[in-house]
C-alpha positions in Angstrom: 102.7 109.2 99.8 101.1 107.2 102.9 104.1 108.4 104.9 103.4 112.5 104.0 99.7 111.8 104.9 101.0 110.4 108.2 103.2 113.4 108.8 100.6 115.9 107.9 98.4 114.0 110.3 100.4 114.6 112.9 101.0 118.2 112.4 96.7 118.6 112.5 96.4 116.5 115.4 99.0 116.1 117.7 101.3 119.7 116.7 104.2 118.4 114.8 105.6 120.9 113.8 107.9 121.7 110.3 108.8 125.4 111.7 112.6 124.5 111.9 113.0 122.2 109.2 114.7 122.6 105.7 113.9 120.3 102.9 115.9 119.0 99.6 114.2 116.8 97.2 115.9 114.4 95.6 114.9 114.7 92.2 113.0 115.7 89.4 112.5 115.4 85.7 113.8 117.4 82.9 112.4 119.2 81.2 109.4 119.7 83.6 107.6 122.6 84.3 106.7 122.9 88.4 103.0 123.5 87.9 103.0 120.5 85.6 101.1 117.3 86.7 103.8 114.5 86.8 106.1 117.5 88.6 107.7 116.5 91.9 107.6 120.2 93.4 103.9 119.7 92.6 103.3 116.7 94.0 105.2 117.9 96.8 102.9 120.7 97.6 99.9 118.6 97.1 100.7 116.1 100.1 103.1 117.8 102.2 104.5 121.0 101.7 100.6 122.8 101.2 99.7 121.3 104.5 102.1 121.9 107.0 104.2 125.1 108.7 107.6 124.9 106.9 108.4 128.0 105.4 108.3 128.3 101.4 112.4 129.6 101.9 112.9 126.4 103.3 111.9 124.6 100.8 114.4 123.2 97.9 113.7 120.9 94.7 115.6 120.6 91.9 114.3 123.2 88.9 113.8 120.8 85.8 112.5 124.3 83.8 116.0 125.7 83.4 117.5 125.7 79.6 119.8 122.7 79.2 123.0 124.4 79.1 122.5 125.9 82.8 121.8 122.5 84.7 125.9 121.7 85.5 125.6 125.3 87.5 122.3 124.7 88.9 123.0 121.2 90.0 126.4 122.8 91.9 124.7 125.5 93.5 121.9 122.8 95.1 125.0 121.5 96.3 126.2 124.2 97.9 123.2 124.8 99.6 122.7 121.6 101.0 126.7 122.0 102.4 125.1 125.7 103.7 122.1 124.1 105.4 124.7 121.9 107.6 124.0 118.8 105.5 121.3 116.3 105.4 120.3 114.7 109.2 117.6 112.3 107.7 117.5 110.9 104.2 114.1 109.4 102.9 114.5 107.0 99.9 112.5 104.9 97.7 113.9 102.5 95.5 113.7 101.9 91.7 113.2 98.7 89.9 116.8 99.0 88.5 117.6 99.5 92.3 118.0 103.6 91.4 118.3 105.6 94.8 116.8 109.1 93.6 117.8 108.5 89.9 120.9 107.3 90.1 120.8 104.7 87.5 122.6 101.5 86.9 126.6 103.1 86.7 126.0 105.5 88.6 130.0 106.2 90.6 129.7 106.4 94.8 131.2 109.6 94.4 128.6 111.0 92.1 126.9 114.1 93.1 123.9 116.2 92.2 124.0 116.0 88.3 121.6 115.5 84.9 121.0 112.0 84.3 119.5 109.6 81.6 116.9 107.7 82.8 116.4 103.9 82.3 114.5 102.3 79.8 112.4 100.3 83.0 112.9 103.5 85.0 110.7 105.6 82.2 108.2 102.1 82.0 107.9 102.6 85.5 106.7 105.9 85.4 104.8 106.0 82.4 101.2 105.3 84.0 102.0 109.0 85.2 102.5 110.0 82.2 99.9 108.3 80.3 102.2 106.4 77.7 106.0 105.4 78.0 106.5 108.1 74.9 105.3 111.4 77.3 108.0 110.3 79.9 111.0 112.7 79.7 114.3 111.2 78.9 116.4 112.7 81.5 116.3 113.9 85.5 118.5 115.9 87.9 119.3 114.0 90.9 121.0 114.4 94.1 124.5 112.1 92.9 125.2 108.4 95.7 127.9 110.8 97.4 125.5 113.5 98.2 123.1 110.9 99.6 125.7 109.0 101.7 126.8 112.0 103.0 123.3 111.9 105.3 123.5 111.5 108.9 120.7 108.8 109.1 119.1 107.1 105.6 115.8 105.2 105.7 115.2 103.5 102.4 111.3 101.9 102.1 110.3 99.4 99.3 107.2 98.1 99.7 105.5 95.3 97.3 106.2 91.9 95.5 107.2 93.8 92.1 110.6 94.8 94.6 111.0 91.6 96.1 114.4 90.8 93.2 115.6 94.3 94.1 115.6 94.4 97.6 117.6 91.2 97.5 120.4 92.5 95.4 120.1 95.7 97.3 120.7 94.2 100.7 122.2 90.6 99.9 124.3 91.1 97.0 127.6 92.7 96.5 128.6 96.8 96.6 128.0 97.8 93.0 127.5 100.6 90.6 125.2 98.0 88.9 122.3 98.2 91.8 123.2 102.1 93.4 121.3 101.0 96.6 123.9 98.6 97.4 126.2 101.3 98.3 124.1 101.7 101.6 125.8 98.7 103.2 128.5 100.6 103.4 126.7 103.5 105.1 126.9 103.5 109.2 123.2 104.2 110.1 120.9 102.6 107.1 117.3 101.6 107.6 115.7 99.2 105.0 111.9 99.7 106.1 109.8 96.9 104.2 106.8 95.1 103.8 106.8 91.1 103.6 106.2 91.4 100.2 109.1 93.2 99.6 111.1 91.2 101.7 110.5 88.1 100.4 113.3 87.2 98.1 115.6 87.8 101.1 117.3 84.7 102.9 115.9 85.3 106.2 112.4 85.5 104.5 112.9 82.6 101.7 115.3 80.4 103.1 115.8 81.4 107.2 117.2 77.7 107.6 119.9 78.5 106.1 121.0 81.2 108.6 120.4 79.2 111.6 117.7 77.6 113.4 114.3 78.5 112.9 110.9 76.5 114.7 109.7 74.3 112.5 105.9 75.2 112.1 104.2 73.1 109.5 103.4 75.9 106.8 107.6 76.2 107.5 108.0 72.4 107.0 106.5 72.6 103.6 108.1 75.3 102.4 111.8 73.9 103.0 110.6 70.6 101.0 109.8 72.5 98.5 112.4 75.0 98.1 114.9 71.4 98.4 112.9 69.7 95.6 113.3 72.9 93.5 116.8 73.7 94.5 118.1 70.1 93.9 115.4 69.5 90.6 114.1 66.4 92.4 110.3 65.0 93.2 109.6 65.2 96.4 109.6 61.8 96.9 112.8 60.9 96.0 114.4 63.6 98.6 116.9 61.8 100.9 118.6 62.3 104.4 121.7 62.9 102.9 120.2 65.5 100.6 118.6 67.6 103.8 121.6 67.0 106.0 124.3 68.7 102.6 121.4 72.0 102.7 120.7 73.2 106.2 117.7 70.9 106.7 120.2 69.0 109.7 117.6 70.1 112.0 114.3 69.3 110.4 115.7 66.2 110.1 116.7 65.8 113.4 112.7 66.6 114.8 110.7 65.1 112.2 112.4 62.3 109.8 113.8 60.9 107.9 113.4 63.0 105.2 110.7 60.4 103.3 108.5 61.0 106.0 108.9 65.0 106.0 108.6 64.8 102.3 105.3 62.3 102.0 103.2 64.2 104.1 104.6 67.4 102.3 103.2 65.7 99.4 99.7 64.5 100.7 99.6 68.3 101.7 100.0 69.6 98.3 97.8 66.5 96.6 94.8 67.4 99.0 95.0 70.9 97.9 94.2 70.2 94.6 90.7 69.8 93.5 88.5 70.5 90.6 85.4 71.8 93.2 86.2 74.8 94.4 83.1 75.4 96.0 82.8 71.9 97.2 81.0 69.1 95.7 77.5 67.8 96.9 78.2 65.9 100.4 78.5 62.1 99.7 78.6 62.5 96.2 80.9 59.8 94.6 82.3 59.4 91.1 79.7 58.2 89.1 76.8 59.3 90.8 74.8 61.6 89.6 73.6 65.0 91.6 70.3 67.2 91.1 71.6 70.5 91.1 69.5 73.9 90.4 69.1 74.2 86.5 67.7 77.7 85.2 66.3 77.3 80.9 65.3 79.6 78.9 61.9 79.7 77.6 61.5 77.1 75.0 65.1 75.5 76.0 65.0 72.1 77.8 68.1 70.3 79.5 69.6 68.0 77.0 68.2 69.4 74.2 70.3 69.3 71.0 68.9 73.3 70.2 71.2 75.9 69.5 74.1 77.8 72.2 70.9 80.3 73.5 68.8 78.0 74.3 70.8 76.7 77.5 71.8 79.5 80.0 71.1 77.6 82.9 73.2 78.3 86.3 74.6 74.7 86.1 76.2 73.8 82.7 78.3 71.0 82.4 82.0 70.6 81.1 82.6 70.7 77.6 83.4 67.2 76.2 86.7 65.6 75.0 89.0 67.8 77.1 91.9 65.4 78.3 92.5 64.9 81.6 95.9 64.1 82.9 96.6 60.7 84.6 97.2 59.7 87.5 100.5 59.4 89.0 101.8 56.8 91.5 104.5 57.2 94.3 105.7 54.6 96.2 103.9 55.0 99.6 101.4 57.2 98.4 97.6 57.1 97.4 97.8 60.0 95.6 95.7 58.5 92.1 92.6 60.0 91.2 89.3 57.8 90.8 87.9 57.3 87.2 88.9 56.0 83.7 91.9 57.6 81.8 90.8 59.6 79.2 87.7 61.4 80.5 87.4 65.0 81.4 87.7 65.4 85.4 84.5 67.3 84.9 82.3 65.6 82.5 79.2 65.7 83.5 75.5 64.4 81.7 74.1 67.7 81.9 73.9 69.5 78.7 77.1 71.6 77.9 77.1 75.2 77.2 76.3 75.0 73.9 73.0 73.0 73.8 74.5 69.7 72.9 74.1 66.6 74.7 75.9 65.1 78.2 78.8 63.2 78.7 77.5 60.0 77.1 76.4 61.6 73.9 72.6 62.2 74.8 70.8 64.7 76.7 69.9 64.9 80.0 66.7 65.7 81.5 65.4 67.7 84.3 63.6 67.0 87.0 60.0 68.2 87.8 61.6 70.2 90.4 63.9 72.1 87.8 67.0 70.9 89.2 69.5 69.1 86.5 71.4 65.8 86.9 75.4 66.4 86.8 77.5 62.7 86.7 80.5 63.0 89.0 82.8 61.3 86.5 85.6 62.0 88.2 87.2 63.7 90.9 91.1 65.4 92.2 90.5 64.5 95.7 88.6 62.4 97.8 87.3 64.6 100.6 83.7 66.4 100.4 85.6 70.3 100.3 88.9 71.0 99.9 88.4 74.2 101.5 86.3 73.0 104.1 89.2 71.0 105.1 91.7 73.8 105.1 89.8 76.1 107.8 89.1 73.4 109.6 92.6 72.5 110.2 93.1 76.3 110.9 90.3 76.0 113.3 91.8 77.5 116.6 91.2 74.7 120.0 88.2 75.3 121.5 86.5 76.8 118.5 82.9 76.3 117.6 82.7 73.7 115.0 82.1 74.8 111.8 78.6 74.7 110.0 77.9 71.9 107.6 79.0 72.4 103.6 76.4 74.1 101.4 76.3 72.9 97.9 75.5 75.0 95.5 76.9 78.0 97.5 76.8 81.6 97.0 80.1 82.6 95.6 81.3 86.5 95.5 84.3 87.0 93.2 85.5 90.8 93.5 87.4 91.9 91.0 89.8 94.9 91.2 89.9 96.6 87.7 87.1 94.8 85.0 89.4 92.6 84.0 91.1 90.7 87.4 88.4 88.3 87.5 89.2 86.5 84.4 93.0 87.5 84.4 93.6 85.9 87.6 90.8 83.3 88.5 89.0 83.1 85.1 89.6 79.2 85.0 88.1 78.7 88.5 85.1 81.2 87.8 84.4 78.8 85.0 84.6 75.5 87.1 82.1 77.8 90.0 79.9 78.2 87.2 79.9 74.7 85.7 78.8 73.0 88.6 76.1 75.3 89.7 77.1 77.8 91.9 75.2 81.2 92.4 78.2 83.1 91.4 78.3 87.0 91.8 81.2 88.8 90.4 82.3 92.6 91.7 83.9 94.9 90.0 85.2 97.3 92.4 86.2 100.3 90.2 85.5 101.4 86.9 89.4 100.6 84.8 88.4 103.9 83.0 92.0 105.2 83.3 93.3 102.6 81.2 91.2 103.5 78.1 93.0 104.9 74.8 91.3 108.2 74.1 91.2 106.4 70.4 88.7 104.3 71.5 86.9 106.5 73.5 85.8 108.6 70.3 85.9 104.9 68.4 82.4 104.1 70.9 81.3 107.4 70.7 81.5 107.4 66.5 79.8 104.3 67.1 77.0 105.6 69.8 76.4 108.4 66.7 76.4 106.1 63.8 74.5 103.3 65.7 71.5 106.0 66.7 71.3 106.9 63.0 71.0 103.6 61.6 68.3 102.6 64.1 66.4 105.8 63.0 66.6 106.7 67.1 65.7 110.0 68.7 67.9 113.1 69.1 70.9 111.4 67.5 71.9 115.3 67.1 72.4 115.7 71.1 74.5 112.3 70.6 76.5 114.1 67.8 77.0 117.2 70.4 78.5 115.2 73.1 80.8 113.0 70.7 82.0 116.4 69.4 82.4 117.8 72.8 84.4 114.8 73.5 87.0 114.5 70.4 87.3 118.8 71.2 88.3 118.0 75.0 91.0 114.7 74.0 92.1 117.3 71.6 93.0 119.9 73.8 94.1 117.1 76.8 97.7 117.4 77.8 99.6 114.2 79.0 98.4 112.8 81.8 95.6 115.8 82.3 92.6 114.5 83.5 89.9 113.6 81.3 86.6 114.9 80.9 83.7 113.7 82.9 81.9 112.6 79.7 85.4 111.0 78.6 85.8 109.2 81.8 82.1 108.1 81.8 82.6 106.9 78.2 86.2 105.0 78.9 84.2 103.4 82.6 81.0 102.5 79.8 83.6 100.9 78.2 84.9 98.7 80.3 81.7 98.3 81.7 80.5 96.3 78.4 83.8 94.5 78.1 83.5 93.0 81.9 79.9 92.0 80.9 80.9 90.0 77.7 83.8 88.4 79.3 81.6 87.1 82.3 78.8 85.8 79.9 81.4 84.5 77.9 82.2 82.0 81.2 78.8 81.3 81.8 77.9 83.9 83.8 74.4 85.3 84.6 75.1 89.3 83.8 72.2 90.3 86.6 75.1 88.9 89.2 77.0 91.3 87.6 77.7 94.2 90.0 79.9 97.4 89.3 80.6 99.5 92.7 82.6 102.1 91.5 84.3 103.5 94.6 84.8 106.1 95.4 88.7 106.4 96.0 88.8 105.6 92.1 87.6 109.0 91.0 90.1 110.4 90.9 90.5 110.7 86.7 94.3 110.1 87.7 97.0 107.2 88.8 97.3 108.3 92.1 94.2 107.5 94.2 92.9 109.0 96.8 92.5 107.4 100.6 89.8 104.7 101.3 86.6 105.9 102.9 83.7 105.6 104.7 81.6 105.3 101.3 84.2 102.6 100.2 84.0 100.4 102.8 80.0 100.8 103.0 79.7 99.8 99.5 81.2 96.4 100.3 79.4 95.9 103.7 76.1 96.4 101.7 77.5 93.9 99.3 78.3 91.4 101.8 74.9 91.5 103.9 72.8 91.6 100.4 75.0 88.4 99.3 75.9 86.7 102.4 77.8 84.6 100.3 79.5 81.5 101.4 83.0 81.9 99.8 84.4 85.4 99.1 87.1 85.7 96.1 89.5 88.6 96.4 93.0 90.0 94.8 95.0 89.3 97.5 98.1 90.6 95.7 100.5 93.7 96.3 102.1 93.7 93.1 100.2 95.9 91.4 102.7 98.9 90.4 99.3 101.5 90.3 98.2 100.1 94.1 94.6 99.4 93.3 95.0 95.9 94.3 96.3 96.8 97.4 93.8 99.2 98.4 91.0 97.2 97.1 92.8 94.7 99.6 92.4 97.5 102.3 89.0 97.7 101.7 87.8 93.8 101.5 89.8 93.3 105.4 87.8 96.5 106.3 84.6 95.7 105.4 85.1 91.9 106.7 86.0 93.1 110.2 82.3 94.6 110.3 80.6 91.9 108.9 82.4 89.4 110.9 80.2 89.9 113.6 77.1 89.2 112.2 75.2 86.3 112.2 75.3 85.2 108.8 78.7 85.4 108.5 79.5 82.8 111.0 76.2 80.6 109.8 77.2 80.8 106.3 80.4 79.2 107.6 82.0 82.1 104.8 85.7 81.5 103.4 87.4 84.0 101.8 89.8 82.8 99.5 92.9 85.0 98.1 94.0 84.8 94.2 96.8 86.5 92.7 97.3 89.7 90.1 98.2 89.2 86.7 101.9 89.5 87.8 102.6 86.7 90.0 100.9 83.5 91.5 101.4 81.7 95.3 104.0 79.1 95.7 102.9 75.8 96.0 103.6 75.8 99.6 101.6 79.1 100.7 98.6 77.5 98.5 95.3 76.0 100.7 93.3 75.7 97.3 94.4 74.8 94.1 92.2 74.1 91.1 93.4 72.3 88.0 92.4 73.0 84.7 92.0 71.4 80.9 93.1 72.7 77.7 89.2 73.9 76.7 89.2 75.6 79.9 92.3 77.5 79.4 90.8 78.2 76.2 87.6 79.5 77.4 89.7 81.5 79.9 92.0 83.3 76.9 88.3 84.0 75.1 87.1 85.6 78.1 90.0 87.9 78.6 90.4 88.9 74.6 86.5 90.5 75.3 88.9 93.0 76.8 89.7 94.6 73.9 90.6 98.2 75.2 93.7 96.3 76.6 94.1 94.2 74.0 97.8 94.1 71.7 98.7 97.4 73.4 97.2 98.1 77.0 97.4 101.8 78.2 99.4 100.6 81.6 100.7 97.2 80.9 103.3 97.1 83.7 107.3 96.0 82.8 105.7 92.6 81.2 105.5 93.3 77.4 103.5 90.2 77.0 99.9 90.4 76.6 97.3 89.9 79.7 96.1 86.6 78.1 99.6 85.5 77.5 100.7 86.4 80.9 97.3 84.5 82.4 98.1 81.4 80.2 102.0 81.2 81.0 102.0 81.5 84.3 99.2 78.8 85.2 101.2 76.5 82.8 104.1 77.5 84.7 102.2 76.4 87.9 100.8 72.8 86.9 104.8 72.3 85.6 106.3 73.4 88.8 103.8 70.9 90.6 104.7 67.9 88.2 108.3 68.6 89.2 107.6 68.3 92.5 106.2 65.1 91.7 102.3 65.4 92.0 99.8 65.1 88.9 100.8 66.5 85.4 98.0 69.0 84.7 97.6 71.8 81.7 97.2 74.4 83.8 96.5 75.4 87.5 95.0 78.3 89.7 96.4 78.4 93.2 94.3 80.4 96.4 95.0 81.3 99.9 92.7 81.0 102.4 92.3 84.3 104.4 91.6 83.8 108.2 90.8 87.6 109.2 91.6 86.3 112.9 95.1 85.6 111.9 96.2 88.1 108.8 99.5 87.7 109.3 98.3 83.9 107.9 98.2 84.7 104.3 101.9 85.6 104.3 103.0 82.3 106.1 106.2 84.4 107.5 108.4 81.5 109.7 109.1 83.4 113.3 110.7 85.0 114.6 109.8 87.1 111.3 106.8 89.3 111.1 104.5 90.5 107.9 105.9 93.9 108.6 109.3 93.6 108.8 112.3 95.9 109.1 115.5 95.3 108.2 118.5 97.8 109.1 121.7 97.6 107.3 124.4 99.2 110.0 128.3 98.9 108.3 126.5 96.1 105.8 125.3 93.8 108.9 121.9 93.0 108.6 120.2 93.3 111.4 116.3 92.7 112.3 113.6 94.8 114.3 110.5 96.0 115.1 107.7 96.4 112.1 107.3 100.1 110.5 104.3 101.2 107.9 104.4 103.5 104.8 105.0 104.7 101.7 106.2 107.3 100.4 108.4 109.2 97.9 111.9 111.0 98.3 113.3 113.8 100.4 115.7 114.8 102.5 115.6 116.8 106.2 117.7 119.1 107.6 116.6 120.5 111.1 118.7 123.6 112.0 
């Protein structure tokens, strides 16, 4: 789509012109009706075809409205008048999960040609956030056949995100096969792979360059070989040898920097200082078993330590809760790597009272001061430097920089949150620990989610809004009654994927609303830091989006200079099959690049700090920040996400991961701490990893080893693989034929 607003662009600015061009679209579904929403000759018109000068007799698309029984002679006549048109000079391509090219699913023959097809079971997951439900997406689709596509003078094929990464591997590195259709394009003589570094990172020259040839051995580059040899071979770190670097393409690491124990030990002390359980940074000098007056807010009639009730104690500082294990220690030979502190003991137990009004870490309560700040024992601690992430940016510090401002503690902390529910999802346990230990945390929610919303449970809350104002005995229940009815009338009449009602999609963002609110309370939070921006580019009532603007980016600015916070939390993942992650994304690097500028951005010494979707987390070796976390805090996490109930059991878009949001949360930070304990650093329940944004470098957060770029393009001409310049966009399938 990003590439038709490009190309539309051009034609109202600089007099591109479509005049002489012919068109043939690759695809569509069947049965679909061209005026219908999910209808590619409708989308078509909407971002190209309406907006430039090619002639409507120029324009072809396969008809999914014909009866069943004439597709074979429809699909042979679009041949024939692409053979008429002089054949196809340029050949646009996306590519399918199953690694389809137009539709031409898994078995599909090379010398295939325009025909009806069945549609994969991921092809029709894929698609069914268009379609509002798996069930509405048709079975079937015409599509240009491999041959047809082949025959093209010039292909380029664009894949963009981390949900293609597998794909674009098989695609590019594996064999020729009627298993992954796109695979046949090695075998084409002028093939263009345009992608992002997303995309291209299961690729060798992205995950393992070494093993091509020589590379420069930057550290981020260092660490990653290490770690992809540990994994590789299914050994510690620390127990790496010479031999084993020399037998896998590490000859010349080894040559510049070992032997390999050296390359590996400070590999490890790199991942072991990443790891802390203070995210924000703990109180400067602070050392375990000391204890720190932080700010303590009480409710009227509460006191710290008290042994009252869960409500009496909603201060901004509330300790740990008590009796969650904490891993031990583990020695390495040659390293220092064991954490201060009895076995046994929580890393975070703390003498303040916990979240439920009981008593501190030694069984009684603790009081506050007369200045109303509470006392919070350091019982333990993951690392022994003052701020992990402190430490980071100042070893990305470029020479000659200003130093950095000294560490705040507490610190304003700004989590921004995507959809309602990314917060918890992705960073839920370190929103917790922020919480815990007395941050002033303020959590965004940058759109509303009301897509996502059964229409069930839209008339569930408004039944409830009708029953709830008769019970209470409120006024003009009966105007309540008339919008509910006006509501279950307009669901009634809704066709898949038809956009909703504004009362429907104010009801389904209400929703949401309330769910974000629990969840956040349920981790402590204080629901007036509780801020819902709804931007604009959201509004849509639809899965496609429209373009960031103006209003967007002024709605975080406004944020940011109200806040002045002194870490930023952001999805900095481009998995996210609908792309509100990745223009949320768009949006935070925007806004940053004004604020950057300003004073307080560069007194507050801010860090902004990337987390991960619910799809996918960063490797160990891309991590600058990673936060462990206890069984009761996993817990805690899990409750917070289940106050999500509209995408509870079944969500409305759930991606191709049947497993529930919580389950997919819980998994793969298990999966983290047991990828670190094979590496050979502390055994931990769980772990949320973070990259460190530097908006001066933002190539940074993508760690790409030269001479790779973020942007990278990859051309496939007779199945070499060649590298060049970077390209941009994204868009959906065509074909060109200038006469």
């Amino acid at each position: 789509m990003h590439v038709y607003r490009e190309l539309v662009r051009m034609h109202r600015e600089e007099g591109l012109s479509f005049s002489n061009c012919v068109t043939f679209n690759l695809d569509e579904y069947h049965p679909m009706q061209p005026w219908a929403l999910q209808s590619y000759r409708r989308f078509m018109n909407e971002h190209l075809f309406d907006h430039v000068d090619l002639p409507p007799g120029a324009i072809h698309v396969p008809d999914g409205s014909i009866p069943l029984s004439d597709v074979p002679a429809h699909c042979q006549e679009y041949e024939r008048q692409i053979e008429e048109a002089g054949g196809i000079d340029l050949q646009i391509l996306g590519l399918g999960r199953t690694g389809h090219i137009g539709f031409n699913e898994r078995g599909s023959s090379r010398s295939s040609t325009t025909r009806l097809i069945s549609l994969d079971r991921v092809t029709r997951i894929d698609a069914a956030s268009d379609f509002f439900g798996e069930h509405n997406v048709p079975r079937r689709a015409i599509t240009m056949g491999v041959a047809t596509i082949l025959k093209a003078r010039r292909i380029l094929l664009m894949a963009f995100g981390e949900n293609k990464a597998t794909v674009v591997r098989e695609a590019v590195e594996g064999p020729v096969t009627p298993h992954v259709a796109a695979s046949y394009l090695q075998q084409h003589s002028d093939a263009t792979v345009l992608l992002d570094y997303a995309a291209a990172a299961g690729l060798t020259r992205v995950g393992c360059p070494w093993v091509l040839g020589p590379i420069r051995w930057e550290a981020t580059q260092v660490k990653k070989a290490a770690c992809w040899l540990s994994q590789k071979l299914k050994k510690p770190l620390l127990k790496l040898t010479d031999d084993d670097f020399n037998e896998h393409s590490l000859q010349d690491l080894l040559a510049e920097q070992g032997p390999a124990y050296d390359i590996c030990l400070s590999v490890f002390y790199q991942l072991q200082h990443a790891i802390t359980g203070w995210p924000g940074g703990k109180p400067a000098g602070a050392k375990p078993g000391d204890q720190v007056a932080v700010p303590l807010k009480l409710t009227a009639g509460g006191a710290a330590g008290s042994s009252g009730s869960a409500g009496e104690e909603v201060g901004d500082i509330k300790a740990h809760r008590q009796g969650s294990p904490s891993p031990p220690s583990r020695q390495h030979s040659g390293g220092d790597g064991g954490m201060l502190g009895s076995p046994g003991k929580h890393p975070l137990a703390a003498a303040a009272p916990n979240r439920h009004g009981g008593g501190g870490a030694h069984g009684g309560g603790t009081a506050t001061s007369p200045g109303g700040r509470g006392l919070v024992q350091l019982r333990r601690q993951f690392t022994d430097h003052e701020d992990s992430v402190s430490i980071a940016l100042a070893a990305q510090r470029a020479p000659g920089a200003p130093p950095p401002p000294p560490p705040v503690f507490p610190k304003r902390i700004l989590v921004l949150s995507p959809h309602p529910d990314d917060d918890v999802i992705s960073m839920g346990g370190t929103l917790i620990r922020l919480l815990d230990q007395g941050h002033e945390v303020h959590v965004a929610y940058m759109t509303s989610g009301n897509i996502a919303v059964w229409d069930e449970d839209c008339l569930r809350f408004a039944d409830f809004a009708v029953q709830f104002g008769q019970a209470m005995g409120l006024p003009d229940v009966t105007h309540t009654s008339e919008v509910a009815r006006q509501m279950q009338d307009s669901l009634e009449r809704k066709q898949p994927g038809e956009v909703d009602s504004q009362q429907v999609l104010a009801t389904k963002a209400l929703i949401r609303r309330c769910e974000a609110r629990s969840a956040l309370r349920t981790c402590g939070g204080d629901l007036s830091r509780a801020h819902f921006l709804e931007m604009p580019f959201y509004k849509t009532g639809k899965v496609v989006k429209d373009p960031l603007g103006p209003v967007d980016i002024a709605l975080l600015v406004d944020l940011f200079e109200r806040i002045r916070p002194h870490q930023i939390y952001a999805a900095g993942d481009l998995s996210d099959p609908h792309g509100t992650h990745r223009t949320c994304l768009q949006a935070v690097f925007q806004s940053l690049g004004v604020v950057r500028s300003r004073g307080w951005y560069a007194d507050s010494g801010t860090a902004v700090l990337l987390y991960r979707g619910a799809w996918q987390e960063w490797e160990p070796w891309e991590a600058d920040l990673a936060v462990p976390l206890g069984p009761a805090e996993m817990q805690l996490k899990v409750d917070a996400i289940f106050k999500h109930q509209s995408q509870k059991d079944r969500a409305l878009f759930p991606g191709a991961d049947p497993r529930e949001f919580w389950q997919r949360a819980l998994d793969r930070n298990r999966a983290t701490a047991a990828l670190y304990d094979r590496l050979g650093l502390q055994e931990f329940e769980a772990m949320e990893l973070f990259v460190i944004y530097d908006p001066a470098r933002p190539s940074h957060i993508y760690k790409a080893p030269e001479p790779d770029r973020r942007h990278e393009k990859v051309a496939l001409k007779a199945g070499e693989l060649l590298s060049g310049a970077g390209a941009a966009g994204v868009g959906g399938a065509g074909a060109l034929r200038s006469p």
